[in-house]
MIKOL-342454 format. One record per residue (C-alpha): residue in three letters; chain; x, y, z. Coordinates in pm, whole numbers. Each point is the difference from the previous one (the first is absolute). Layout:
REM residues N
res chain xx yy zz
ALA A X Y Z
...
This chain:
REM residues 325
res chain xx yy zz
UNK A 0 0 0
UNK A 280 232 76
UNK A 159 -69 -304
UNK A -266 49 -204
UNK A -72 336 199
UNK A 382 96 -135
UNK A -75 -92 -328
UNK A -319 191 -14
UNK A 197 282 174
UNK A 266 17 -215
UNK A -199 10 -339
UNK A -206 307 157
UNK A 329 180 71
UNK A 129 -67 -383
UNK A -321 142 -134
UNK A 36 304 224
UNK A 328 31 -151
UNK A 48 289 -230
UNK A 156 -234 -282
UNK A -278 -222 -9
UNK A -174 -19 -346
UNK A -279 -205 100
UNK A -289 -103 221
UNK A -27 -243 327
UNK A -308 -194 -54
UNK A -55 -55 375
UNK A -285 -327 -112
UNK A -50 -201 296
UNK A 326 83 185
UNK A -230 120 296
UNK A -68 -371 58
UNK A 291 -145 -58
UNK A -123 -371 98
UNK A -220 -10 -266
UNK A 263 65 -252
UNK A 88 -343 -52
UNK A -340 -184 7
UNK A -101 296 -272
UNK A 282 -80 -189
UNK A -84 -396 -58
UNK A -358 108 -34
UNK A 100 254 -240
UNK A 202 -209 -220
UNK A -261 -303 -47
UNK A -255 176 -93
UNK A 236 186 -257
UNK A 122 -331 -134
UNK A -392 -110 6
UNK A -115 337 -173
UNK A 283 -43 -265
UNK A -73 -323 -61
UNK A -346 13 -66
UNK A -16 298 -183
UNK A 341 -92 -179
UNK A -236 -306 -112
UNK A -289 171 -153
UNK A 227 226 -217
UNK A 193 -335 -105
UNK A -322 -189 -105
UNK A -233 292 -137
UNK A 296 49 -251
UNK A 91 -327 -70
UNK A -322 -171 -17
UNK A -276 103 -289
UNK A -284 -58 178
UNK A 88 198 235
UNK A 19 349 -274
UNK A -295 145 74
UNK A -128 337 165
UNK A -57 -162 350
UNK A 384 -118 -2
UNK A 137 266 -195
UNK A -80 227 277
UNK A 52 -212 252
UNK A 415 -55 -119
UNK A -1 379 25
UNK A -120 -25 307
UNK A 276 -328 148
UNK A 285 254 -208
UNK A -144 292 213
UNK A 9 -194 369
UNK A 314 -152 -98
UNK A 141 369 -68
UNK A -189 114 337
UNK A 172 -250 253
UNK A 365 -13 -175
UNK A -20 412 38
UNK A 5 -8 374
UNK A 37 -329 152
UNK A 362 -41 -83
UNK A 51 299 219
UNK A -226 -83 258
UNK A 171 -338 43
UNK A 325 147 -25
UNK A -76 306 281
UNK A -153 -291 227
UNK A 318 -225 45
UNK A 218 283 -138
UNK A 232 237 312
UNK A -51 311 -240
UNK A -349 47 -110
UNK A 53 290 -231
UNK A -109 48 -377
UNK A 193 254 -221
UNK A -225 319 -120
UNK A 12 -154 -390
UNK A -118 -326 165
UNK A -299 177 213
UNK A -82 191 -359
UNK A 18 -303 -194
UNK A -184 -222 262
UNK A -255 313 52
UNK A -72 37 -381
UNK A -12 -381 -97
UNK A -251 -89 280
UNK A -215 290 -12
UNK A -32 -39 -406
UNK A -113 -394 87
UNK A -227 109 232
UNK A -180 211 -249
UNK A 72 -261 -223
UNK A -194 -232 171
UNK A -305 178 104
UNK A -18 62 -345
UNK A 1 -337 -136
UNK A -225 -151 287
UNK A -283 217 -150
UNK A 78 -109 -334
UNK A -51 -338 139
UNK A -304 20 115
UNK A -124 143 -321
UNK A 110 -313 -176
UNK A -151 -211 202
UNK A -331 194 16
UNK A 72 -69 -391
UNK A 1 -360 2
UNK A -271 -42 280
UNK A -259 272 -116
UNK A 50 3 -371
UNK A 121 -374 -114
UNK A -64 39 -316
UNK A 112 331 -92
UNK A 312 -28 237
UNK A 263 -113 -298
UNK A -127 292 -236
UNK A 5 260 334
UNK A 351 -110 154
UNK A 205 -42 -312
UNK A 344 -5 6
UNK A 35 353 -92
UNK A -196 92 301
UNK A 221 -202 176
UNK A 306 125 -53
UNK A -128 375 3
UNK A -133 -38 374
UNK A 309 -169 110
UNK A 194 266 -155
UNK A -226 283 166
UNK A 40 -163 321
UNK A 402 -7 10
UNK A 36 353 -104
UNK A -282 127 212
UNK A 181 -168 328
UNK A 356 124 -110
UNK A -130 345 -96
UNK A -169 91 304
UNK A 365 -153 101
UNK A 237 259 -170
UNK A -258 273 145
UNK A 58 -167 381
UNK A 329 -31 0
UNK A 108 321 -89
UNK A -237 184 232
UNK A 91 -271 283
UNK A 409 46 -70
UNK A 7 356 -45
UNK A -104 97 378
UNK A 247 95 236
UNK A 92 -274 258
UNK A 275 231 214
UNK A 197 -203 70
UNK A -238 -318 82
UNK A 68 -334 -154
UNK A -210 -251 294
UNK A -257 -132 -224
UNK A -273 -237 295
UNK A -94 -252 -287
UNK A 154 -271 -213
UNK A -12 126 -287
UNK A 11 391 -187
UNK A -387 69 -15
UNK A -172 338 -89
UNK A -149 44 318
UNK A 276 -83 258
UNK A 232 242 -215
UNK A -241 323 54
UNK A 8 -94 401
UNK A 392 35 -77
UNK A -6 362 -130
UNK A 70 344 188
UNK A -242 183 -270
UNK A -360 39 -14
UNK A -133 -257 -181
UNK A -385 103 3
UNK A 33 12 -357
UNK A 163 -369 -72
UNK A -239 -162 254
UNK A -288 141 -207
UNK A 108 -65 -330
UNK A 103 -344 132
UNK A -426 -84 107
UNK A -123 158 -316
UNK A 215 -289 -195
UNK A -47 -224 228
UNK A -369 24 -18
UNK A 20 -23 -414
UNK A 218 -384 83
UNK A -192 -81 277
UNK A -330 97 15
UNK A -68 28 -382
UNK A 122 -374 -63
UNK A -176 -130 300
UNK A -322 135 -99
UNK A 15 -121 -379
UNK A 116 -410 178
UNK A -299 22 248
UNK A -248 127 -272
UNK A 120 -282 -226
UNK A -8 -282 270
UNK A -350 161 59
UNK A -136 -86 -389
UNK A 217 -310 59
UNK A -185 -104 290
UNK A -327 78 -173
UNK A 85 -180 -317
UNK A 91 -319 271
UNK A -338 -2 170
UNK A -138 -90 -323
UNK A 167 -335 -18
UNK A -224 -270 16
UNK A 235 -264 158
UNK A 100 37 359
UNK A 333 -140 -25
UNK A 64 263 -264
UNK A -150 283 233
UNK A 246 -141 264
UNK A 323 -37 -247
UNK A -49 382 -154
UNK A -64 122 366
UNK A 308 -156 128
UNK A 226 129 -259
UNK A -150 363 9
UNK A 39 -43 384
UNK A 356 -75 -27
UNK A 64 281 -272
UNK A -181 280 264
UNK A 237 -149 301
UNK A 271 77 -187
UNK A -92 343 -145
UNK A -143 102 365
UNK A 335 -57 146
UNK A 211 167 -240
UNK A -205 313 -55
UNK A -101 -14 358
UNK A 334 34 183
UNK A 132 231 -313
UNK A -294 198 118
UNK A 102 14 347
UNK A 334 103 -68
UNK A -73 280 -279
UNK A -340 130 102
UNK A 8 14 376
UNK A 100 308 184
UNK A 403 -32 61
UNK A -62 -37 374
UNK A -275 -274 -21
UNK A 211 -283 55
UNK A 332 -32 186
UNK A 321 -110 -224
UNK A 14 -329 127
UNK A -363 -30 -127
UNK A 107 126 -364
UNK A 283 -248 -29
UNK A -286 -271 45
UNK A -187 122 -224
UNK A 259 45 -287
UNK A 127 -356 44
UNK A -384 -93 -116
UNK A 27 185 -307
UNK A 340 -91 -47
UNK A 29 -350 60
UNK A -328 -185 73
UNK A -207 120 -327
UNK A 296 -97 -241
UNK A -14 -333 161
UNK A -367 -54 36
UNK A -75 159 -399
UNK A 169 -359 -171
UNK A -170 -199 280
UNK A -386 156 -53
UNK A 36 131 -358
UNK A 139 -333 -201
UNK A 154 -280 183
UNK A -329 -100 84
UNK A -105 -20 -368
UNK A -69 -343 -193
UNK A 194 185 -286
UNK A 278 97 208
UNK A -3 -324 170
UNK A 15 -178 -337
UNK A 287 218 -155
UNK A 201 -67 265
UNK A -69 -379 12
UNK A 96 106 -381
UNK A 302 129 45
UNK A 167 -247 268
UNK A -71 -281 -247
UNK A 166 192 -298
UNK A 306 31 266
UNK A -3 -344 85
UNK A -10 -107 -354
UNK A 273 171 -78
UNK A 219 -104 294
UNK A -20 -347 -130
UNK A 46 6 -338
């Protein structure tokens, strides 16, 4: 405990220090007997994440049954997570069994602008999503002649420049404040929010332009998923069958769980009044949108699929095939 205490102590005097180029991302140093547990948790369900989503992108472009709309968007997606969780766990996991737990200020920028462009990214393409699958569910036979691959690609495209836009418009207005001197950054990772707390300026301005965005990838996306699940739903309780009811419940059900927690705690951490919630609380809640969506979005979106279940059963044989011969 001491020693750790030293450690900790020693990083906080070498970002004091007048040389220092960087920021100390102070993460869960407060707790310092967590570090370890965190760090094994951390790291499985990064493997986990990466695997599965790793997975999806490997089989939606390798196997033809797999290229349509549904899976197009849903690689985009697995490419998107992958991104996500490679941006800041390597850093987190580094920081937690790590004696210095500093990031350079072109690290912070680069971490800052890559996961705040996903982010938009994502509640961008979640919407999109939702539209597809209102597609296929509320207009079957129309759905190939409404989501043509032209569409596809288009939405996609809006999506990734939308979320690394807003970005470029962030980041510089995030970077450009004056810090004076302070480098402590309480949190894991470089995040919008927990680098306004850091500044000596007035940030009235930032923190409102910051909720009017926020409300056009938050709010705006939400509202066009629930509206959809809510014609989805409608179409559903027109199914004769039971077991069908019970099938297309199940899978919306799963979709919403996963949607509710990742525009849920994003919520909490960009529309909430900065004092709502103590730090300790925000690191919580950024691990959810960080880590536990990217690793649940394979698990509810595809590998419970007959068709992804098949291409994979596809694919192993096609390895072992060619082991043999």
């Amino acid at each position: 405990m001491e020693s750790s205490f030293l450690h900790r102590q020693s990083a906080r005097e070498r970002a004091n220090d007048s040389t220092f180029s960087g920021f100390l991302l102070l993460g869960f140093s407060n707790r310092p007997q967590l570090e370890t547990p965190l760090f094994v948790l951390i790291l499985i369900v990064y493997f986990l994440s990466f695997l599965g989503n790793g997975t999806i992108i490997l089989l939606s472009w390798m196997d033809p049954r797999l290229h349509t709309p549904m899976y197009f968007f849903l690689s985009n997606l697995s490419f998107m997570d992958l991104c996500l969780t490679t941006c800041t766990v390597p850093q987190t996991l580094a920081n937690l069994q790590g004696r210095v737990k500093t990031i350079t200020y072109g690290g912070c920028v680069t971490q800052l602008f890559i996961a705040l462009g996903l982010g938009g990214v994502e509640c961008v393409l979640l919407a999109v999503m939702a539209y597809d699958r209102y597609a296929a569910v509320c207009r079957p036979l129309h759905y190939l002649a409404i989501v043509h691959p032209q569409l596809c690609l288009w939405l996609v495209l809006t999506a990734w420049f939308t979320g690394f836009g807003n970005s470029v418009l962030q980041t510089a207005l995030t970077m450009i404040l004056p810090l004076c001197g302070r480098n402590q950054l309480d949190h894991f990772f470089c995040e919008v929010p927990v680098m306004l707390k850091l500044s000596c300026a007035d940030t009235s301005f930032n923190q409102a332009e910051l909720f009017t965005v926020s409300v056009f990838f938050l709010v705006v996306p939400l509202s066009l998923i629930l509206l959809s699940y809510g014609h989805i739903t409608r179409a559903v309780l027109k199914i004769k069958s039971a077991q069908g009811r019970q099938k297309a419940f199940g899978t919306c059900g799963s979709h919403l769980m996963v949607v509710v927690i990742f525009f849920g705690t994003l919520i909490s951490m960009y529309l909430q009044p900065p004092s709502s919630y103590s730090q300790d609380v925000n690191k919580s809640i950024a691990l959810f949108y960080t880590l536990v969506t990217p690793l649940l979005n394979p698990l509810i979106y595809t590998l419970r699929n007959k068709e992804v279940k098949g291409a994979l059963r596809r694919l192993l044989r096609v390895t072992m095939d060619s082991r043999r011969s």
